[in-house]
Each structure stands twice: as C-alpha cells, then as structure tokens.
C-alpha positions in Angstrom: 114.1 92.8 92.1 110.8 91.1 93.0 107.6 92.1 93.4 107.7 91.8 97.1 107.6 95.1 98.8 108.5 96.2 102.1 108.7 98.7 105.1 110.2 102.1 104.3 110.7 101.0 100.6 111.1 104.5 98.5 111.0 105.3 94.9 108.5 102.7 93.5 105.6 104.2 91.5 102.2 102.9 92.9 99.8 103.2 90.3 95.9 102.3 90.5 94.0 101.8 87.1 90.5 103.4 87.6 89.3 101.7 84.3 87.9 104.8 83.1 89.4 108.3 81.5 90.5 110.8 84.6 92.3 113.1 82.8 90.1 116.2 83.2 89.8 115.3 87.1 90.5 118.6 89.5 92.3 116.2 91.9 93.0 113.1 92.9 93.8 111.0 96.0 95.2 108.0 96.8 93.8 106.8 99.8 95.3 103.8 101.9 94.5 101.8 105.2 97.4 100.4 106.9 97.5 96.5 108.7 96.6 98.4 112.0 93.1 100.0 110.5 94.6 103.7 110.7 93.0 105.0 107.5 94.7 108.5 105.4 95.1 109.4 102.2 98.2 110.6 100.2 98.3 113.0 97.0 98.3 111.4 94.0 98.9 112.6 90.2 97.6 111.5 87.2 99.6 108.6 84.6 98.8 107.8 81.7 99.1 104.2 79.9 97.9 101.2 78.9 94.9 100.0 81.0 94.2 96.5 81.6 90.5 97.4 82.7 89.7 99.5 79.9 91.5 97.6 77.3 93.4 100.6 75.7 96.0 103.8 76.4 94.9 107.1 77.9 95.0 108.6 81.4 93.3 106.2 83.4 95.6 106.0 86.8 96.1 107.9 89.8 100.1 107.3 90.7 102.3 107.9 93.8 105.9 107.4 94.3 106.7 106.6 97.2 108.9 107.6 100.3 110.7 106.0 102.9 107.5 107.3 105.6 104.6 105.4 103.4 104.7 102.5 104.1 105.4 102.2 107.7 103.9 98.5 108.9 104.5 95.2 107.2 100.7 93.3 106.9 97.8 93.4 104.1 97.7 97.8 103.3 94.3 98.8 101.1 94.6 101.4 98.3 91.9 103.3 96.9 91.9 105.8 94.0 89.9 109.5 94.3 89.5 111.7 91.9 87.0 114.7 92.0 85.7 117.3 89.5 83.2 119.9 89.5 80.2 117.4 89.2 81.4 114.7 91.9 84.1 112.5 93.3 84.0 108.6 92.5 86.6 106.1 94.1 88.2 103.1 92.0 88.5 99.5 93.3 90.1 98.6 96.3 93.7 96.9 95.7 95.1 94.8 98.7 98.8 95.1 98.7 100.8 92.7 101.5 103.9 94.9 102.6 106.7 92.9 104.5 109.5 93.6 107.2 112.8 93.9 105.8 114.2 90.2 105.1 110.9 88.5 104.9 
C-alpha cells in the first residue's frame, strides 16, 4: 500500500495531532472541506500516541476511520480538529490531504 488515497476508500484511520493533551475534552470533531468548498464535519474520537508536535506520548489526536461515503471527490480535502470542554472549544491546524479517483 501507498500513501496515496482515494475516492470511497474505507477503513483507514485519519488521525490529526492537536499538539497538545485532549484527553479530558467533552467532544470532538473532525471537520473537513471537500475539493468543491462544501464544508461538514464528521465525529471524531480520541487516540492516544506518540505526538510529533508535542514531542512525547499521551492523548493528543482526534481520529476517524473511515467509510466508503467520506471521501466522496478526488482534489486537495482540508481537515480540521475540534474539541470542546466546559471552558471552550479550540481547533488544531489545518492538514491538506490530496484524495484521487480510482487508478490515478
């Protein structure tokens, strides 16, 4: 496998490392805009590993695997990470995934 991904792919585990600790967040989001600007956002629950923006292990991401209906064009998708708690909600940094049609 590569690390190419495509329309209507299912089963891979998108993960977005919000640099900081999460794990008492109420809930989290992740949100996406597809090629076509159409903006949404899909549940998310929390991983925990190693993060490369905070340098060490603990729940940092906001994870999704996904299903055949995500990702649903092929062009440049945007993925966002929200999380909320009783004092606020914060978003992580954008990640700019390209997603292509099957055989590209």
């Amino acid at each position: 496998m590569s690390n190419k991904h495509y329309v209507g792919e299912a089963g891979t585990s998108l993960r977005l490392d919000t640099g900081v600790v999460i794990g008492s967040a109420s809930f989290q989001f992740i949100q996406y805009q597809k090629p076509s600007g159409v903006e949404g956002s899909w549940a998310g629950t929390l991983f925990s590993s190693y993060s490369a923006l905070a340098e060490t292990v603990g729940i940092y991401f906001v994870a999704r695997t996904l299903i055949t209906t995500d990702l649903t064009e092929s062009g440049e998708w945007r993925f966002q990470a929200q999380v909320g708690a009783v004092d606020g909600t914060w978003l992580g940094e954008t990640v700019k995934v390209e997603v292509l049609d099957t055989f590209e």
